[in-house]
Every structure is written in C-alpha cells, then in structure tokens.
TINU-799813 format. One line per field, with one value per residue (C-alpha): x, y, z; chain. Coordinates in Angstrom, 3 decimals. Each point is the difference from the previous one (the first is absolute). Example, Ala and Ser with C-alpha at 12.3 -4.5 7.8 and 13.67 -1.06 7.14 Angstrom:
REM residues 2
u = [12.300, 1.370]
v = [-4.500, 3.440]
w = [7.800, -0.660]
chaine = [A, A]
//
This chain:
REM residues 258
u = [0.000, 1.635, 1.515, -2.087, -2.790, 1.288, -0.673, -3.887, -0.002, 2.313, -2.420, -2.727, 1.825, 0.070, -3.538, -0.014, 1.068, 3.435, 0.705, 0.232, 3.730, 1.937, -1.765, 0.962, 3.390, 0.797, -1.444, 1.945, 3.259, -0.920, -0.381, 3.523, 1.866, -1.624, 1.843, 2.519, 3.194, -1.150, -2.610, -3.086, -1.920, -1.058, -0.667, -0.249, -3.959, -0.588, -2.155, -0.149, 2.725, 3.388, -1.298, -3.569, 1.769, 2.901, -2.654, -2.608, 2.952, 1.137, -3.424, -0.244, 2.893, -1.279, -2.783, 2.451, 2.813, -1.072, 3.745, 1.848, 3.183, 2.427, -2.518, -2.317, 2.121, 1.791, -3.633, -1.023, 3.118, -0.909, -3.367, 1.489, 2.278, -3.405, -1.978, -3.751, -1.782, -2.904, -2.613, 0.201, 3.892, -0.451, -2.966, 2.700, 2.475, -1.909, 1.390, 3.561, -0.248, 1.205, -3.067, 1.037, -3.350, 1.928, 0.313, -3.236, -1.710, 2.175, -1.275, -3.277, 0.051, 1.625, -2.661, -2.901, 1.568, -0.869, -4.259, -2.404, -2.821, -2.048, 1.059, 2.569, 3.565, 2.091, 3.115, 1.904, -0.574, -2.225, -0.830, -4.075, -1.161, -0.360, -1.309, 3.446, 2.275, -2.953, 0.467, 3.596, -0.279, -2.539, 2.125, 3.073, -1.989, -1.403, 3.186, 1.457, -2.420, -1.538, -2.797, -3.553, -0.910, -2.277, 2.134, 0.104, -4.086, 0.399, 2.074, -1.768, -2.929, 1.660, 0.166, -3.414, -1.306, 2.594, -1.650, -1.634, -3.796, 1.419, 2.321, 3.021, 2.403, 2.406, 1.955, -2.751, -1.879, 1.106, -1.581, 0.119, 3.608, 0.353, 3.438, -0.816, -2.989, 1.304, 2.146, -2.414, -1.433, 3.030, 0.732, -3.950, 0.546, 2.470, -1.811, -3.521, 0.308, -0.252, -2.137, -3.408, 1.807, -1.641, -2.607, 2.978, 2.286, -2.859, -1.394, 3.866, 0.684, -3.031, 1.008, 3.449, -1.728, -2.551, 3.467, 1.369, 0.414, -1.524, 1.951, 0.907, 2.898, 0.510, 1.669, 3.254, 1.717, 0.389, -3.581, -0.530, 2.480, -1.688, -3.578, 0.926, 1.725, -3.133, -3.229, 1.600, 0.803, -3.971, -1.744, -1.022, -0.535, 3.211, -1.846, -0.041, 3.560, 1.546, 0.752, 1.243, 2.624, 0.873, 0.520, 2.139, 2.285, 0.546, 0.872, 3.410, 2.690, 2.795, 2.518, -2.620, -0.992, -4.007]
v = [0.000, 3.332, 1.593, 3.391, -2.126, -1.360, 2.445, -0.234, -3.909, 0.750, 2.340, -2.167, -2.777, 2.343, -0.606, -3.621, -1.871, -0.125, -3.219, 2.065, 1.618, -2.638, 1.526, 3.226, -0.656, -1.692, 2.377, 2.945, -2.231, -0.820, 3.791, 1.160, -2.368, 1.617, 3.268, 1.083, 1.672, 3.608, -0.217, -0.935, -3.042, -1.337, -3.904, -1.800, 0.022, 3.622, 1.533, 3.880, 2.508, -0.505, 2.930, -1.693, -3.063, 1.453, 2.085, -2.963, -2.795, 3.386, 0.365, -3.850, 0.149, 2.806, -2.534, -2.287, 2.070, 3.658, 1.738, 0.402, -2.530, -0.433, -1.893, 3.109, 2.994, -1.409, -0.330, 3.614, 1.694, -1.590, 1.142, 3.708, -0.345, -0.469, 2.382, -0.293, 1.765, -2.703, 0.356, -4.202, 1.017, 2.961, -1.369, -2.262, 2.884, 0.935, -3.051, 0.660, 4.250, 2.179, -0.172, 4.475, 1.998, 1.662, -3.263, -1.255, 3.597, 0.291, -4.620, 0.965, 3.335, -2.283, -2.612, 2.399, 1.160, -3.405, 0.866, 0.530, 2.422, -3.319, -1.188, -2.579, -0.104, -0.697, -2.154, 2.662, 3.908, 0.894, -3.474, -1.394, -1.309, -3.398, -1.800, -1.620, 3.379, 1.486, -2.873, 0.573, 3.620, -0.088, -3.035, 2.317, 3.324, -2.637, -1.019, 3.707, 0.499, 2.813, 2.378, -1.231, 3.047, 0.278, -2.068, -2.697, 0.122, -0.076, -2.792, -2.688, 1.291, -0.614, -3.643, -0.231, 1.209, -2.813, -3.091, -2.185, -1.094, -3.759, 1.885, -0.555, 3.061, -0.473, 2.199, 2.138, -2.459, -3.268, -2.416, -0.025, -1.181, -2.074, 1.794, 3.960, -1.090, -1.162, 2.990, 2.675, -1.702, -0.443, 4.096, 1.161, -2.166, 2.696, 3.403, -1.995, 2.122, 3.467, -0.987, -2.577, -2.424, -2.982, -1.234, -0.056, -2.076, -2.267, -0.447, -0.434, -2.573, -1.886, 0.066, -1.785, -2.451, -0.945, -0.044, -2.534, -3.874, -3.119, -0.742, 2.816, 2.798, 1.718, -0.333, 1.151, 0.114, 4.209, 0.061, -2.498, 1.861, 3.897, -1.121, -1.710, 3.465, 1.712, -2.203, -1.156, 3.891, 0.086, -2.903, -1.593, -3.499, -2.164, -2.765, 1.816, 0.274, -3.085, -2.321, 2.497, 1.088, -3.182, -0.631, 2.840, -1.026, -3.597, 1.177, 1.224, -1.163, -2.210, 3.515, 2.107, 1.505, 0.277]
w = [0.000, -0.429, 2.079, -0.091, 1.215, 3.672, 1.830, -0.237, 0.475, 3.280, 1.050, -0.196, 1.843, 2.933, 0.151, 0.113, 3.755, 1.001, -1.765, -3.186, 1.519, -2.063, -2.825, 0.828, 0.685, -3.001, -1.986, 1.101, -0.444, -3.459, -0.789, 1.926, -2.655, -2.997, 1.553, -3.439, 0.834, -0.690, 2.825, -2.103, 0.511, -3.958, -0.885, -2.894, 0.277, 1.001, -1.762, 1.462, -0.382, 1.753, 2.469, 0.592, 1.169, 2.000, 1.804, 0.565, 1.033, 2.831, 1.179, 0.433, 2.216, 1.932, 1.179, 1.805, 0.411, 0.477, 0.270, -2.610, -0.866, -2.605, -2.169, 0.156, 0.114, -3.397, -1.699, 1.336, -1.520, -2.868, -0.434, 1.294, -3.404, -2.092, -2.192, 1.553, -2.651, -0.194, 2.690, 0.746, 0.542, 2.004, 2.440, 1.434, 0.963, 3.071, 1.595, -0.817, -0.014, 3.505, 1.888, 0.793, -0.534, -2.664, -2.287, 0.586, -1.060, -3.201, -0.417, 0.859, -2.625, -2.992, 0.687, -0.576, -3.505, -1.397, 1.003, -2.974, -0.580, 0.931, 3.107, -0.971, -0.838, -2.567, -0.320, -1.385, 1.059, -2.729, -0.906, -0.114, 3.073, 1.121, 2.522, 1.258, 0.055, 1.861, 2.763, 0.144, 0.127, 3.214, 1.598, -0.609, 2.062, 2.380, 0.925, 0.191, 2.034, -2.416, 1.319, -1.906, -2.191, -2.492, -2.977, 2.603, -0.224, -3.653, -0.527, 2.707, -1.608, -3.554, 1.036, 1.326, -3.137, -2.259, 2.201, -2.269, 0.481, 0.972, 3.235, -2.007, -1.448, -3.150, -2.221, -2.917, -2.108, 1.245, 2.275, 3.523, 1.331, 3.276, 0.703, -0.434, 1.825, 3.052, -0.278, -0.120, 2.870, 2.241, -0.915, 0.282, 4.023, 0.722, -0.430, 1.772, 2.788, -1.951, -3.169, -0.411, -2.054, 1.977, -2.180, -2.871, 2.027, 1.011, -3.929, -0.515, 2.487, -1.541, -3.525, 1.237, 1.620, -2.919, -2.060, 1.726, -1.522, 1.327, 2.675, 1.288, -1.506, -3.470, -3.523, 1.660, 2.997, -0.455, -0.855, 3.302, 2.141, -0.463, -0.359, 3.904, 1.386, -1.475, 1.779, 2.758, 1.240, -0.854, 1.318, 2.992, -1.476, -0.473, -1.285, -3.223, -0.797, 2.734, -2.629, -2.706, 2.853, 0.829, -3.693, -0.433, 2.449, -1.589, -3.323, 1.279, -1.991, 2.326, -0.967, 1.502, -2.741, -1.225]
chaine = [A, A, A, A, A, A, A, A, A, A, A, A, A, A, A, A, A, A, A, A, A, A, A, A, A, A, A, A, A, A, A, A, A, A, A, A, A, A, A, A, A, A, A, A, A, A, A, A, A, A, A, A, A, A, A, A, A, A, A, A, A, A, A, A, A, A, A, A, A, A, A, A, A, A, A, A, A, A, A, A, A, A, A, A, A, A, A, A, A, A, A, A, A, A, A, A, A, A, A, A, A, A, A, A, A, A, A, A, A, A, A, A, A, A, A, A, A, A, A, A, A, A, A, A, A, A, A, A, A, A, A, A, A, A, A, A, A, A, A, A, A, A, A, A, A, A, A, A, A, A, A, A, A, A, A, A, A, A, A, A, A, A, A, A, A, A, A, A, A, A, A, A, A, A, A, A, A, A, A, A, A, A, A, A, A, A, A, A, A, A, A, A, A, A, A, A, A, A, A, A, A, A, A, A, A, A, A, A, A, A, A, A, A, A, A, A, A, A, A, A, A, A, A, A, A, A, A, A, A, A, A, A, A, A, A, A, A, A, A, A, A, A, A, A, A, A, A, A, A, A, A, A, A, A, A, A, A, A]
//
C-alpha cells in the first residue's frame, strides 16, 4: 500500500483495542525504512507528491512519538527546502511552520488567497474551486487555529451546498466518491461546534455505510480506512462498522505496510 496512505489506517487502528499495538508498531517501522537520504520519505508505490508523503509519514510519527528525532527533523528540513505553491502541499505546512503568531497570520493570510467568489477554493490561487482544496484549505485554518469569519461561512456552506442527494460529495459531475466523502465528513466534524453541519455528517455517515460490501469493508483499504475515521467520530453504534475494523486490521501486510 503506499506509503502516503499509512497514516490514516494507523489512525484508525488507534481506535481498535490494544491488541491492534503490533499493528501499529509495525507500521511505523515499515514507514521509517522508506526514509531516502535527503530527508523525504517516497516508495516504490506512492502515489502523492514527494512532499504529500514526507508530510503524512511525519505526522504518523507524531502519533507515537510526539518530539521530534532524527527521523523527523531530516523529513521537516526537507519539506522546509520545498516550493508549496499547491494548496494539497501547503495545507500540510502548518504542522511543520513556527507556531509564532506572526507565521501563522502571514499561513492563515496565504490560505485565504486560494478562496473563490463561491465559497470554495482552488488548488492553485486563482484556480476553479473544488471540493477537495476547499477541505484542505479549512483543515489548514482549523489547524491554525484561524478566527471563523464570514469566508469560513462561505466555504462550509460551499460544501453543504456540493452534497449529493444520496449523502455522498465528489469532485463536479462525477458520482459520489467513498473517499472525498468520508473526508468532507471527518473536516465538516471539526467546525460542528460553530456551524449546523449535523444533518450532513449524519446523511454522510449513512451513505458510507450503505457503501459498504457484504461482509463488511470497502473496494479499498484507503476507501475502508477514511470512510472508518469519518462514522466512527459520528456514531454511537459499533455494530455498524466492527467487522470492517477488524478487517482493516488483518489486511496488514507481514512488512507493515497496507
């Protein structure tokens, strides 16, 4: 699985009973030997830019090992060295940027140049919207810890607007897609304290469920993985996602890899 992946399927684990540490464990140990010699973390299946897995394989070490070592502080000086000019790119730097109110103003300030006159935001400043940039772009203010202002209205209620009549979201004109939902969701769960998004995140959480194949899961372990982080932060019922967890965590490969 690549590498840009682990970090959701580690997160998951978290939620599963302590006999799911081995799985953790060997996970992260997989991902420290796909560390390159200029700091990056790349494998031969990765998919994402160098930069989206360098940042995804830090923040996965961050969950077991919050301080930084050698391992990390090689991967952030990497990512320091990197153009972030794409939105997916520069949502990450907020967990690698001087956390001074100085840098996070100027972050939060660059962030809000990529905002349309509709709400969302495009992967490029300038660029169309899309549903995806505009999740990175609120993730990236959520974790700043940006004031809610008026574009911040605009763009949950950009997303509101995109869900699809079956709960799902996707990218204009396609069908509804297990993965961008279950991240609208997980992204809508963090602002449910300032805006109404409750009835979307509970229409959500059904769609993922309905999607879901006989005997429990989805097509893919990503799609399995981020539709899990996305109902189980929403529901009250464990029966309905049990098994797919428990599948999850048996389709580990022996290296630790997904």
């Amino acid at each position: 699985m690549p590498l840009n992946f682990l970090r959701s399927f580690l997160i998951t684990l978290l939620f599963i009973a302590n006999w799911s540490q081995a799985s953790i464990d060997t996970g992260i140990q997989w991902m420290k030997i796909q560390q390159q010699a200029d700091g990056r973390f790349y494998s031969s299946g990765t998919t994402s830019t160098p930069i989206q897995a360098t940042a995804e394989a830090v923040k996965s070490l961050a969950l077991t090992a919050p301080a930084p070592d050698p391992v990390t502080r090689s991967a952030r000086d990497y990512i320091h060295g990197q153009p972030l000019d794409h939105l997916e790119d520069l949502h990450y730097w907020p967990a690698f940027a001087p956390s001074d109110v100085e840098t996070k103003t100027e972050l939060i300030n660059l962030i809000n140049r990529y905002s349309r006159a509709n709400g969302g935001f495009g992967d490029y400043i300038g660029n169309e919207h899309s549903v995806l940039a505009t999740v990175f772009a609120l993730n990236s203010l959520r974790d700043l810890s940006a004031p809610n202002t008026a574009s911040t209205q605009t763009a949950i209620q950009y997303l509101l607007n995109a869900q699809k009549s079956d709960g799902g979201w996707a990218e204009e004109g396609n069908y509804s897609s297990i993965y961008i939902t279950a991240l609208v969701s997980q992204l809508l769960q963090r602002y449910r304290l300032e805006f109404n998004v409750t009835n979307a995140t509970a229409i959500a959480t059904q769609f993922l469920l309905q999607q879901q194949k006989t005997g429990g899961g989805w097509e893919t372990s990503l799609d399995s993985a981020q539709a899990l982080l996305a109902i189980i932060l929403n529901s009250t019922n464990a029966s309905t996602y049990q098994v797919a967890l428990e599948k999850l965590n048996a389709a580990q490969a022996s290296n630790g890899s997904w």
